[in-house]
C-alpha positions as CSV (number, residue, x, y, z in Angstrom):
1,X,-17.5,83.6,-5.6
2,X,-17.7,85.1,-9.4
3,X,-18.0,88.9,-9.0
4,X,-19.7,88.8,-12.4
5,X,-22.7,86.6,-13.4
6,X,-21.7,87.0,-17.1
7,X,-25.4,87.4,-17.9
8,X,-26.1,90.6,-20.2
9,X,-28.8,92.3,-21.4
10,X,-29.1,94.0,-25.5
11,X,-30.7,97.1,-26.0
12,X,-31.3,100.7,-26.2
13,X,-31.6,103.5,-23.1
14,X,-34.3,105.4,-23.7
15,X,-34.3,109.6,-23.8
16,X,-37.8,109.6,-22.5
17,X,-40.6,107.2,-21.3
18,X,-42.5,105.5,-23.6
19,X,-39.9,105.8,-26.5
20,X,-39.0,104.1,-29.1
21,X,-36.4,101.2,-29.3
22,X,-34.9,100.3,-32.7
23,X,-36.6,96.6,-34.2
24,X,-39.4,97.1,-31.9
25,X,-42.6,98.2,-33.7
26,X,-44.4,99.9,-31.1
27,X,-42.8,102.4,-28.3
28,X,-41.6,100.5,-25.2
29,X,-41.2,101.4,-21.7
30,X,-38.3,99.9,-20.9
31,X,-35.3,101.3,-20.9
32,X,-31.7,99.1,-20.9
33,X,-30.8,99.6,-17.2
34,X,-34.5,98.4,-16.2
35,X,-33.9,95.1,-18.0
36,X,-30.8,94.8,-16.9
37,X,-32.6,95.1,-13.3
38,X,-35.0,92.9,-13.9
39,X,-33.2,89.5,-15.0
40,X,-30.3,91.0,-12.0
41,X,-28.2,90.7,-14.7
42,X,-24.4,92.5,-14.6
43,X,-23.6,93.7,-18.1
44,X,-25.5,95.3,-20.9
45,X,-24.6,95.7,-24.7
46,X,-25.3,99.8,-25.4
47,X,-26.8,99.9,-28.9
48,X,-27.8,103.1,-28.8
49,X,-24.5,104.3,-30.9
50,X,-24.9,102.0,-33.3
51,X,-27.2,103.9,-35.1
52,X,-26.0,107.3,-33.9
53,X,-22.2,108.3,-32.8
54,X,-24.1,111.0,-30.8
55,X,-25.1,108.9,-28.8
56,X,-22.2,107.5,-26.8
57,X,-22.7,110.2,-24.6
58,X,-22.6,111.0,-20.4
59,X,-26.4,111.5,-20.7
60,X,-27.0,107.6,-21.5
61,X,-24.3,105.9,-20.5
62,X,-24.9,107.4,-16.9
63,X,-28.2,105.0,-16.3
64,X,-25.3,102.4,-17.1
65,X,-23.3,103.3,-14.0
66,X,-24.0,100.3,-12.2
67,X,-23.2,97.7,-14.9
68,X,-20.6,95.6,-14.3
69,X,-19.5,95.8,-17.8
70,X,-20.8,97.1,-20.9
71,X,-19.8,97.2,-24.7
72,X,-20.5,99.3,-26.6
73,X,-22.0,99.4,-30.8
74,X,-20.2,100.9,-33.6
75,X,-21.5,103.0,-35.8
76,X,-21.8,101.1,-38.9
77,X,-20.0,102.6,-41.9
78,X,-17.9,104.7,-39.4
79,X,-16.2,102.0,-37.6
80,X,-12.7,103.9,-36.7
81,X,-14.4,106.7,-35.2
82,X,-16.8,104.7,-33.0
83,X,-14.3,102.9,-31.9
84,X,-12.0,105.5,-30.6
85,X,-15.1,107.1,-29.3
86,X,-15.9,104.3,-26.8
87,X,-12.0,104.4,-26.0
88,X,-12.4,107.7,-25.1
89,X,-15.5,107.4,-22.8
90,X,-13.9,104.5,-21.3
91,X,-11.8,106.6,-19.3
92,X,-14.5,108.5,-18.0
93,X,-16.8,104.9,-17.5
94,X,-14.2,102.5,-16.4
95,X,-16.8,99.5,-16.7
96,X,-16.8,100.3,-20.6
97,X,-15.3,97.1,-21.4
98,X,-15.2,97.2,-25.2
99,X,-17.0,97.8,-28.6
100,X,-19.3,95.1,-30.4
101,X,-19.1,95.1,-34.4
102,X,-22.8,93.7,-35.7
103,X,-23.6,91.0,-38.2
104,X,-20.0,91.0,-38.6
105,X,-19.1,90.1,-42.5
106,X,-22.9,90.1,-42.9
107,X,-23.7,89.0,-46.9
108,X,-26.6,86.9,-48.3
109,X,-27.7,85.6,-51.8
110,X,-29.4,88.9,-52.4
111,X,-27.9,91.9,-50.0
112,X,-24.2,92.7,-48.9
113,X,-24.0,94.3,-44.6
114,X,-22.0,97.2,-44.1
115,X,-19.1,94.9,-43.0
116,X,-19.1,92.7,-45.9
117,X,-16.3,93.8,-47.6
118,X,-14.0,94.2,-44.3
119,X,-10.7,92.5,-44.6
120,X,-8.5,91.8,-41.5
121,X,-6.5,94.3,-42.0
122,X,-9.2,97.0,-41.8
123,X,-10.7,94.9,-38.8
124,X,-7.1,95.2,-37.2
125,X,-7.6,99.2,-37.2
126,X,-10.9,98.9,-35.8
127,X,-9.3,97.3,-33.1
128,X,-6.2,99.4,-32.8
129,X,-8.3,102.4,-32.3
130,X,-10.7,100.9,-30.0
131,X,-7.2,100.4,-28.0
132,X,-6.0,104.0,-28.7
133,X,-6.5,104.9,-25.3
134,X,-7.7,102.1,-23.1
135,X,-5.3,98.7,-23.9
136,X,-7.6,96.6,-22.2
137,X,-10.6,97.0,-24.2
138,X,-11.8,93.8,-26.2
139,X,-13.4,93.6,-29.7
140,X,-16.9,91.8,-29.9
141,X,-18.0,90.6,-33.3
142,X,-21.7,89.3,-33.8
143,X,-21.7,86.0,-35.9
144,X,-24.6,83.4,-36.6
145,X,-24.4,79.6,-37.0
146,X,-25.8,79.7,-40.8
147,X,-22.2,81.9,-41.4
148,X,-19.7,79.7,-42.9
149,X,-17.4,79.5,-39.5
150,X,-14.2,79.4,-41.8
151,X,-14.8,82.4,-43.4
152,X,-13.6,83.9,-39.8
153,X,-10.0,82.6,-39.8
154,X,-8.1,85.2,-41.3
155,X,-9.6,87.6,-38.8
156,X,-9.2,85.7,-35.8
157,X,-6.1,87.7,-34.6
158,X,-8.3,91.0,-34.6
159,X,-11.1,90.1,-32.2
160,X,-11.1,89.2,-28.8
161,X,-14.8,87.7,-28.2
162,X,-17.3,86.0,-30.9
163,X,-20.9,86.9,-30.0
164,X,-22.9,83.8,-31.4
165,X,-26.4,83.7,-32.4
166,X,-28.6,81.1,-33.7
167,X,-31.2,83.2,-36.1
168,X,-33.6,80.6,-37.2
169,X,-33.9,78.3,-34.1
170,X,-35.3,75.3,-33.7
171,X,-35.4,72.5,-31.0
172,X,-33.8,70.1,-33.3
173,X,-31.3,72.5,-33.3
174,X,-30.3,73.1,-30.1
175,X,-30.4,69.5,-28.8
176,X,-28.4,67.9,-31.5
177,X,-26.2,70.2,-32.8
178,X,-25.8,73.2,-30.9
179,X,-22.9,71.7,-28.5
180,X,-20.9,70.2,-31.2
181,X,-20.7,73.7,-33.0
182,X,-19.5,75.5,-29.8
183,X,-17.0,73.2,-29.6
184,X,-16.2,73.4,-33.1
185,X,-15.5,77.3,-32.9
186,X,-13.2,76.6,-29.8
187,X,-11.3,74.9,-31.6
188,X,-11.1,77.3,-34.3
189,X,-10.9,80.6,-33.1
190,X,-9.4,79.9,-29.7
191,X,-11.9,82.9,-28.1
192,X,-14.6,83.1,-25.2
193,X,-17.9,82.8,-27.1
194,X,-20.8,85.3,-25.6
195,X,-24.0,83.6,-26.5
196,X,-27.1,85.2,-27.5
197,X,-30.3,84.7,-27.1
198,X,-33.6,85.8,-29.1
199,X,-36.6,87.5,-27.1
200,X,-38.3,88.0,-30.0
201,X,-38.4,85.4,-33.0
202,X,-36.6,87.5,-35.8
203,X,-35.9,84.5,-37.7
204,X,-39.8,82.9,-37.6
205,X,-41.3,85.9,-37.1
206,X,-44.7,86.3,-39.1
207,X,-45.8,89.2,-37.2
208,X,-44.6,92.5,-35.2
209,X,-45.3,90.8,-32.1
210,X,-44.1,87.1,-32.6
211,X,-42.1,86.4,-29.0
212,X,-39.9,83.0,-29.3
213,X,-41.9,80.1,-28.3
214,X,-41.8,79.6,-24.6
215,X,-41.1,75.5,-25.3
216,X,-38.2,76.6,-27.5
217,X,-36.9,79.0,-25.2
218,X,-36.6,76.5,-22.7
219,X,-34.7,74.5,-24.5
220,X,-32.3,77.2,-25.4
221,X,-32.0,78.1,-22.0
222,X,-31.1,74.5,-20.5
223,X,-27.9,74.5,-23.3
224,X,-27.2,77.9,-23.5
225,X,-27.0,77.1,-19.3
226,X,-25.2,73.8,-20.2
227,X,-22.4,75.1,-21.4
228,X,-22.0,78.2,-19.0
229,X,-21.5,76.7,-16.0
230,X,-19.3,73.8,-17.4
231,X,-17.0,76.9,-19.4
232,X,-17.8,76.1,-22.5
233,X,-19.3,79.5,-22.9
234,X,-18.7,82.4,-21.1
235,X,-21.4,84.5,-21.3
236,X,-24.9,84.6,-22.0
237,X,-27.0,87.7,-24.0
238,X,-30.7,88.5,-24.0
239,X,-32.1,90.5,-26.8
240,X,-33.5,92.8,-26.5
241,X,-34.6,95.3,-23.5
242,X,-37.4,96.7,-25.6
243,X,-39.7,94.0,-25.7
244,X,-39.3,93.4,-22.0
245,X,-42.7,95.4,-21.4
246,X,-44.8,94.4,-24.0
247,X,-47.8,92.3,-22.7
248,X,-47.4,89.7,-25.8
249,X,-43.6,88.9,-24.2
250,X,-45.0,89.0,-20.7
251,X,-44.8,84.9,-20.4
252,X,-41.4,84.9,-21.4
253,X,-39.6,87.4,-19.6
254,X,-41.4,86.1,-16.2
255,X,-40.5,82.8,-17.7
256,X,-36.7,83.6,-17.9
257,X,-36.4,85.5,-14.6
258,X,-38.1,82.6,-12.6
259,X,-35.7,80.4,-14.6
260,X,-32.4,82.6,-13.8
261,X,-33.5,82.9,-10.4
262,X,-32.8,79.1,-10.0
263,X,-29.9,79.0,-12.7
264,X,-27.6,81.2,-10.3
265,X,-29.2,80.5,-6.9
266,X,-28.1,76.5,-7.3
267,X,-24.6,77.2,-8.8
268,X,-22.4,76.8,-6.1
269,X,-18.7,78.6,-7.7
270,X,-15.5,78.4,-5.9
């Protein structure tokens, strides 16, 4: 039997109940490790240093202790010192598994992300220091299926796993063309893929408190489920912990427990 369910859980620990969890717009009261309880899920993606070096810390990272794994954000803009920071505390958290670089080469019609310009070189020293003092860590970048999946060639020697997210989703999407793409960057990039998967509907959202459609999360979670269990995949990412106890999400987090519940209790793995 799989020690690890490869199911993770995105978000923030919170310094003090309610608080307030980047992209959310009102303060939450759950914290990363209760999400992670909630969906029994194994691994969580720390955020929190993203937006704040300072925060790698013992102080948050210890509600983490029981995490299988967890990778953790760099700091935008400051790339080289987040990552040997989360070498560093690696030693001291031996289930830090690695770092995850967001919206990886992120650039649009009319804005540029603070990775934009990144060339593999420069991505190669991201990951060198991430491995300054713990070998085994692995480099997560976050990609989307609108990216052009080419563009990602000449770095594919300087990551380890491709976190892939779907930012306007659609049903149409998912059933038609959703497997042919993860076989697609396979092929490519020869890398385990972590999937993601959108609480909230960033992409469609009109509102503050637009959760994705339950019909369309039920599709996503049939292929995302799909292609876990036959390896297409390997992992599978829920974003994010701080909409987990807002009232107008209520239906889909019950939703996705009740459906995980089943997922794992009727997969037989030798």
């Amino acid at each position: 039997m799989d020690k690890n369910n490869h199911l993770w859980v995105w978000g923030y620990v919170l310094d003090k109940i309610p608080g307030k969890a980047p992209f959310v717009n009102l303060p939450t009261f759950c914290s990363l490790e209760t999400a992670c309880s909630y969906l029994g899920a194994d691994n969580a993606v720390f955020m929190n240093s993203m937006d704040d070096l300072a925060l790698l810390n013992e102080e948050n990272l210890k509600y983490l202790a029981g995490m299988r794994k967890i990778v953790c954000a760099l700091r935008h803009g400051n790339y080289i010192e987040s990552a040997k920071a989360v070498s560093r505390f690696s030693r001291t958290f031996p289930n830090i598994h690695g770092a995850i670089l967001d919206d990886f080469l992120d650039r649009g019609h009319t804005y540029k992300g603070p990775s934009a310009d990144m060339t593999p070189a420069q991505l190669k020293e991201v990951r060198n220091a991430l491995r300054s003092e713990n070998p085994e860590l692995e480099l997560y970048v976050v990609r989307y299926t609108w990216q052009n999946p080419e563009e990602l060639l000449p770095y594919k020697d300087f990551f380890d796993v491709l976190n892939l997210w779907v930012w306007t989703s659609t049903k149409e999407y998912w059933d038609a063309r959703y497997y042919h793409d993860i076989i697609r960057y396979r092929q490519l990039y020869e890398k385990p893929i972590m999937q993601g998967m959108f609480l909230h509907h960033y992409g469609f959202a009109k509102d503050h408190s637009a959760p994705m459609a339950l019909k369309l999360m039920k599709t996503q979670s049939k292929r995302i489920g799909d292609e876990l269990r036959i390896g297409n995949i390997q992992d599978w990412c829920i974003l994010q912990s701080g909409w987990f106890s807002r009232e107008t999400h209520r239906r889909q987090v019950e939703w996705f427990r009740d459906y995980l519940k089943w997922f794992y209790g009727t997969w037989s793995r030798r």
